[in-house]
N, C-alpha and C positions, 0 to 999 in steps of 0.2 A: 562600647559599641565598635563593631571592625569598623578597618576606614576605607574600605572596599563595597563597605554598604553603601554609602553617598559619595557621590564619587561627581556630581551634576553640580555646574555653574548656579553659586546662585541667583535669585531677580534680579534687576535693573531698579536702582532706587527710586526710579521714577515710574514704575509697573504700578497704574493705579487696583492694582488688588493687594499691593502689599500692605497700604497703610490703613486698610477694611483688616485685611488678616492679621496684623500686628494688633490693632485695638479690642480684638473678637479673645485672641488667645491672651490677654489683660481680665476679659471677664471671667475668663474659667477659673481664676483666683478668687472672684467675689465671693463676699459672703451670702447674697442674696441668692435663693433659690433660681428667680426667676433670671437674672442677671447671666447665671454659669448657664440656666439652658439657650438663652439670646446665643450666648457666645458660640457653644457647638453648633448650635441652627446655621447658624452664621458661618463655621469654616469650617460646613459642610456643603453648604451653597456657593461659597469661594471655590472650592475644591472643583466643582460640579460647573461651572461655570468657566471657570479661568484658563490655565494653561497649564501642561505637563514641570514648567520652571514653579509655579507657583504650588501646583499641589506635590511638589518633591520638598520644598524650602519648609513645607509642612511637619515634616517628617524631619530632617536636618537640623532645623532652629529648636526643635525641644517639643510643638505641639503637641506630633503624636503622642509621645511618653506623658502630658499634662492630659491628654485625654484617658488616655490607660491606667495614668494615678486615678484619677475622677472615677472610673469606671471598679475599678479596687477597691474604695471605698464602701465599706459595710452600708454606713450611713446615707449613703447619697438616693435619696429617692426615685424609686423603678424610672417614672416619668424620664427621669435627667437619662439613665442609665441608656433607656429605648434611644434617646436622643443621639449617645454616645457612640451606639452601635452603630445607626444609621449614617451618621457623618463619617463613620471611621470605614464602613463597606464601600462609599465614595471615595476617600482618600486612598485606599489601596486598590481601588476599582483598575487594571490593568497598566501598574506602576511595580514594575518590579522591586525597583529600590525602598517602596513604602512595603511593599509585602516582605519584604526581607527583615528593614529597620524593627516592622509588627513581631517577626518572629523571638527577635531578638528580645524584645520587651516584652515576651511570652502573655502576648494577646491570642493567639492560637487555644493554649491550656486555660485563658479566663474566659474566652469564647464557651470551648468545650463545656465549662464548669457549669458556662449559665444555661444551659441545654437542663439542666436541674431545678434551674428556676421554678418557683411556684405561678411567675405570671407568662401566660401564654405569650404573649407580645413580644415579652424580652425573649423566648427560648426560640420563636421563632424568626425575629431579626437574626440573632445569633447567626444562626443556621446560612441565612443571608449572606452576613458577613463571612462567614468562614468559606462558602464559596470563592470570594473573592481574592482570597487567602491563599485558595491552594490551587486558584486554576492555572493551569500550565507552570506550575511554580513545584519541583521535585522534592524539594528541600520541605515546603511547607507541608506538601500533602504527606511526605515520610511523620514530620512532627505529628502531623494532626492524628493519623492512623494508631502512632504510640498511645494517644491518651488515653485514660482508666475508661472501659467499658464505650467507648465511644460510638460502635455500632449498636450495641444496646441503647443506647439515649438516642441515637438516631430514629430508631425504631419506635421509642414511646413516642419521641417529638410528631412523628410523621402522623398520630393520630389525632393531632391538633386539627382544629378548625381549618383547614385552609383553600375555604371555598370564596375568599376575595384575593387570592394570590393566583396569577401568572399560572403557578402549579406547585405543588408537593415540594418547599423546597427541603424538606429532611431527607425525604425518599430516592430526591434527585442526587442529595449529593452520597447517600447510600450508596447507589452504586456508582459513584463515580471512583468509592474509596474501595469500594470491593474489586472496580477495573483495576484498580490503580495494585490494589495487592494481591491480583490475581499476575496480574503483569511482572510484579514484582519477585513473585516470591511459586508463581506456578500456581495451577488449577486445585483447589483444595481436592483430598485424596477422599475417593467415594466410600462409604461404607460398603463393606462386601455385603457381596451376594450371600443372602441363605441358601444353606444347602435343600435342592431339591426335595422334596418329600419321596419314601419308596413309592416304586409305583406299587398301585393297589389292583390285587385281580380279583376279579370278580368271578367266581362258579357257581356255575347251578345246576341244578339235576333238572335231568332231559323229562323226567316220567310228570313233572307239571306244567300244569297249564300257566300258571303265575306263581313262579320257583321261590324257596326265597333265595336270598343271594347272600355271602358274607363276606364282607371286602375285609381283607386283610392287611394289615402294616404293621408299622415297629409300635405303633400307638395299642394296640389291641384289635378286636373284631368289634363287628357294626353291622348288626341285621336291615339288611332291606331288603323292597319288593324291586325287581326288575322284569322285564319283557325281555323275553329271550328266544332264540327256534334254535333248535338242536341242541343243548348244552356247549360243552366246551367251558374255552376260561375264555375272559376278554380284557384287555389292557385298557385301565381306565388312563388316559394322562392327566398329566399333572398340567395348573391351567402356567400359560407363560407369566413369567417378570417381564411388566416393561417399565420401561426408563424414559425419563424425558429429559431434554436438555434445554436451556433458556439461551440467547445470544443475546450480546449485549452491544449496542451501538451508541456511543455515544454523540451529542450534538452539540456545537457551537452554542450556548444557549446564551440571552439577553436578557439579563437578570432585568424585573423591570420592579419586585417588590408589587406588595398589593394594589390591586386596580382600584 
């Protein structure tokens, strides 16, 4: 790990959240199911509560990486996994240096992966978390944008349930990643214009009452009935292309997870 990543003084041995954080990151060893989810519950609520010394020392002493092995883990049951997410989108909740330490311990790409998940729960925490990831953080939002098919899984994710959340948050960070590499990299390049159609004339003979008419082009002739006075030819046009264009705004948003 750089050493430009932690770079912050650690606690005061006497900061009563360190000896709750120190005994919580002891459980995430246990062999008990229930024991390892106590422990994340636990310093995620530390994290959530404490103080910017406290949830960096999270990061620094080894947690986060004991959360991200846990979270790696084939075996570890969804339950645990939701759990892991959710205390880990608090611990890098506007901490550069824990969104940084994350990248490094390529929680970003096991984010991304679980966007695949079969349980909606987890793919939508994910989602959660990865905001937190890449907000105002250049480095992470570059990583995140590289991963395999990542707007594509943004896109299935976004069709999830999420009518007890806040809002859409797949869709949300959809385009935050399309600002971000629109920004980056320029306005995608539009599909050209088709070429107009010939225009098509239309004649008719003046000696009827209801002529017929044969519209001409590159395609062949086409009999119709038209209403006409006097003959001639007449320009039919061709109808317009129009184009629309979207703007994108984005907002300060406060992530608050499901209501």
């Amino acid at each position: 790990m750089s050493d430009d990543l932690v770079h912050q003084d650690g606690p005061s041995p006497d900061d009563p959240f360190l000896k709750d954080l120190q005994e919580n990151a002891r459980r995430l060893h246990s062999q008990s199911i229930k024991e390892r989810t106590r422990g994340v519950v636990e310093i995620g609520q530390i994290a959530w509560i404490s103080n910017d010394v406290i949830q960096t020392h999270i990061s620094s002493s080894g947690i986060l990486k004991d959360l991200v092995d846990l979270l790696e883990k084939p075996v570890e049951p969804i339950t645990v996994k939701v759990r892991i997410v959710q205390s880990v989108s608090v611990i890098c909740r506007n901490n550069r240096i824990n969104e940084n330490v994350a990248r490094e311990l390529g929680l970003i790409e096991i984010l991304a992966r679980l966007l695949d998940d079969v349980s909606e729960e987890l793919r939508d925490w994910s989602c959660h978390a990865l905001f937190f990831l890449i907000s105002e953080n250049p480095m992470n939002q570059e990583r995140l944008l590289k991963s395999p098919k990542i707007m594509e899984k943004l896109g299935k994710v976004s069709h999830d349930n999420w009518s007890t959340w806040f809002q859409n948050e797949a869709h949300e960070l959809s385009k935050i990643l399309e600002f971000v590499n629109e920004v980056a990299h320029g306005p995608p390049v539009p599909s050209p214009t088709p070429s107009p159609a010939p225009p098509i004339l239309a004649t008719a003979t003046a000696t009827s009452t209801t002529p017929s008419v044969t519209l001409s082009s590159s395609t062949g002739a086409l009999p119709l009935l038209a209403s006409t006075q006097g003959g001639g030819a007449a320009l039919l046009p061709s109808s317009p292309v129009l184009g629309a264009g979207m703007g994108l705004t984005l907002k300060n948003y406060e992530r608050q997870g499901p209501s």
